[in-house]
N, C-alpha and C positions, 0 to 999 in steps of 0.2 A: 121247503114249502114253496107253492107257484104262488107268483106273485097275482093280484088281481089287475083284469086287464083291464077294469072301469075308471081304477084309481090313478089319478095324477101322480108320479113319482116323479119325486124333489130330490133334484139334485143339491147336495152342497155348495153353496156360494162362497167362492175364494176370493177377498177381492184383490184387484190388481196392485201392486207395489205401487210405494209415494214413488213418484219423480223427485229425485232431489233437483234441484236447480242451484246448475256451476257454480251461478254468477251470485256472488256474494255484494253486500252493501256494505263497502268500507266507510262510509262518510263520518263515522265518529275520529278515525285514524286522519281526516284532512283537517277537520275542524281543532284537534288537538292540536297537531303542527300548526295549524293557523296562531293559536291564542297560545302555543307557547313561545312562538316565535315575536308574536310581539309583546310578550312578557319579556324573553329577553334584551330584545331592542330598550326596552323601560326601563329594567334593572339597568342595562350599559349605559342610556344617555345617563342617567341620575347616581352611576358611579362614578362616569368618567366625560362626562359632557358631551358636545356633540363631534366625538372626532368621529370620521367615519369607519376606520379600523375596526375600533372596538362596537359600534353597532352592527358593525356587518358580524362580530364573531358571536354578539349576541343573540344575531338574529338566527346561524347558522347554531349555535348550539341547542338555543331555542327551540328548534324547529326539528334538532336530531332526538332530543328529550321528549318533543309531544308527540314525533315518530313510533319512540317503543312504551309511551304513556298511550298510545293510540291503541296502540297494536295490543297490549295486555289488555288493556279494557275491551276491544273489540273479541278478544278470545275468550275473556272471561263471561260475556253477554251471549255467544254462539255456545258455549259452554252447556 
């Protein structure tokens, strides 16, 4: 059948794909290393006083634990 030529013909609107954007917000992942790392520092002075050894291992386990606490959380929230 011809179409009429008076009538406006509508096209279907597609519209454009989201832009995903690369750059992701890690900051719950630095915040965690922060406050786990001085949680460890706290647990090691108050088990072992102030030698520096053991603050620095608490600090450094600390801060490897709020690492993949960071990172699960951050994965579970993008999720």
């Amino acid at each position: 059948m011809p179409q009429s030529k008076k009538r406006a013909h509508h096209h279907q609107f597609i519209p454009p794909p989201h832009k995903i954007d690369g750059k992701k917000n890690h900051a719950i992942i630095y915040v965690s290393i922060i406050f786990f790392c001085l949680l460890g520092v706290g647990i090691a002075y108050f088990a072992a006083g102030p030698a520096d050894a053991y603050l620095i291992a608490g600090g450094l386990l600390g801060g490897i634990a709020g690492y993949f606490f960071g990172k699960q959380i951050d994965k579970t929230i993008t999720k």
